[in-house]
C-alpha positions as CSV (number, residue, x, y, z in Angstrom):
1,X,-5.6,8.0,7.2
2,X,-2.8,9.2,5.4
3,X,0.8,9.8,7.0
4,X,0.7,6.9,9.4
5,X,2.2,3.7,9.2
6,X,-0.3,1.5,8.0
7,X,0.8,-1.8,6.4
8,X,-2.9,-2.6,5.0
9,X,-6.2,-1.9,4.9
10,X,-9.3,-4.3,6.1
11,X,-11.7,-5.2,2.9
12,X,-14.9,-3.8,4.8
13,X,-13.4,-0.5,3.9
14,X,-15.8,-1.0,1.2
15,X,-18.5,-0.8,3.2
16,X,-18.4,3.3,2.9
17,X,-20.0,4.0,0.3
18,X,-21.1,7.6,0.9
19,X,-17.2,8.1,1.4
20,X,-15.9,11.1,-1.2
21,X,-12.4,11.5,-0.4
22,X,-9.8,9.2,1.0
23,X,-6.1,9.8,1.6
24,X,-4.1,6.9,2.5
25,X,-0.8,8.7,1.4
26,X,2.3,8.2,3.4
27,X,1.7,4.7,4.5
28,X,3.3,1.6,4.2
29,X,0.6,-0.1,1.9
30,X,2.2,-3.2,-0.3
31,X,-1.5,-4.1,-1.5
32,X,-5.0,-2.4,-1.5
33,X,-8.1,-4.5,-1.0
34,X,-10.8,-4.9,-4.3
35,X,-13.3,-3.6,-2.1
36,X,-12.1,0.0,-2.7
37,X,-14.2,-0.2,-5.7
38,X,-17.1,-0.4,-3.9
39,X,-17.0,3.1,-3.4
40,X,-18.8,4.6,-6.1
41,X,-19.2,7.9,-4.8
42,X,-15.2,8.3,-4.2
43,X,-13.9,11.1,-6.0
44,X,-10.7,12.0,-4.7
45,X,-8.1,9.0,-3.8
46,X,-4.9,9.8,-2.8
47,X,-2.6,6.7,-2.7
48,X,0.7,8.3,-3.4
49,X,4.2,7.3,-1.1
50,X,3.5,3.5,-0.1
51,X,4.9,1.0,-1.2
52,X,2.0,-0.3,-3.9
53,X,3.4,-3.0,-6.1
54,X,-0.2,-3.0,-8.4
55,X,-3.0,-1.4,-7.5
56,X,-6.6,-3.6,-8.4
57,X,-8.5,-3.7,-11.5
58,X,-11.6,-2.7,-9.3
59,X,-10.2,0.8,-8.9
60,X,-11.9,1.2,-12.8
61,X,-15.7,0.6,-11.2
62,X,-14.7,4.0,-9.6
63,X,-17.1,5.9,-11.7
64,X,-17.2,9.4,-10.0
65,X,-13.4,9.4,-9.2
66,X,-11.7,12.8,-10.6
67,X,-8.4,12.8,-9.0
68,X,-6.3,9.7,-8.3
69,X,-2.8,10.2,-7.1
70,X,-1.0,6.9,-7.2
71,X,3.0,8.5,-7.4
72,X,5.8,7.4,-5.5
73,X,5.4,4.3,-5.3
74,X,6.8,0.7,-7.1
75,X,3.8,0.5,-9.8
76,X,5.0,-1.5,-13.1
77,X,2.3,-1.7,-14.5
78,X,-1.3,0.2,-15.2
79,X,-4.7,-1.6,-15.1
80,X,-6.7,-0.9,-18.2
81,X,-9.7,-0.7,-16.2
82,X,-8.6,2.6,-15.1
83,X,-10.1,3.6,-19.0
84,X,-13.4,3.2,-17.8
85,X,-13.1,6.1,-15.4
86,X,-14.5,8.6,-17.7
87,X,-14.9,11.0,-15.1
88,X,-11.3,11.6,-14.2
89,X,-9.2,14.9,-14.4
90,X,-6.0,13.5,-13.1
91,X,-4.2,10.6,-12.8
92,X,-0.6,11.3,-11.4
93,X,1.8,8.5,-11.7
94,X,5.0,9.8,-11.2
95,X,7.9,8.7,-9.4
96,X,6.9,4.3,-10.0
97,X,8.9,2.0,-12.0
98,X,6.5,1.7,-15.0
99,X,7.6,-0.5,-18.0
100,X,4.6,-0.1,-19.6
101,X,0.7,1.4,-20.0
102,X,-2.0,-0.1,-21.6
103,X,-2.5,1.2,-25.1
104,X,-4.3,4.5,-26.2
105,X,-7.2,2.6,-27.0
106,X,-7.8,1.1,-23.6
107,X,-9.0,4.8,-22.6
108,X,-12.0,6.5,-23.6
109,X,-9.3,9.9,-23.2
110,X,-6.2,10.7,-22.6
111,X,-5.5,9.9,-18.6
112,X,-2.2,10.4,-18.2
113,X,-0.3,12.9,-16.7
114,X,3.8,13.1,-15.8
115,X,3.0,15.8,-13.0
């Protein structure tokens, strides 16, 4: 769904829950619904160029996600939930306007990546 012009996304997209992949890159996305983490078995999410002002604590319940891709967009801050995906490889956050990240502790490992 990535590259379109979509200003949201409906909250029975957490309904698919055999759903492994998802793009929604490229979009015009202000908000993302919970109900994305409602899919467990997610474990690449590409979020990067919208226009995402925070992105939900429920992204943490994510528990298979390896790659999340949340650059280029207007992020400020960092959910600490994101600690509890211990089964990430990358987080890329580049290119937001981030004051701040939760502290070191928050995470189980280091997440972060400036690529």
């Amino acid at each position: 769904m990535g590259d379109n012009q979509l200003t949201s996304m409906p909250s029975t997209i957490g309904q698919l829950t055999a759903l492994n992949a998802l793009s929604l890159r490229a979009n015009l996305l202000t908000t993302l619904p919970a109900a994305l983490g409602a899919l467990t078995s997610l474990t690449i999410l590409y979020l990067g160029s919208n226009l995402l002002t925070s992105i939900p604590a429920d992204l943490g319940m994510l528990s298979a996600l390896k790659v999340l891709y949340i650059g280029n967009n207007r992020l400020k801050r960092v959910p600490a939930e994101l600690g509890r995906l211990t089964a990430l490889r990358l987080l890329s956050l580049r290119c937001n306007q981030l004051t701040s990240v939760p502290p070191a502790r928050a995470y189980s490992r280091p997440l972060f990546s400036s690529t």
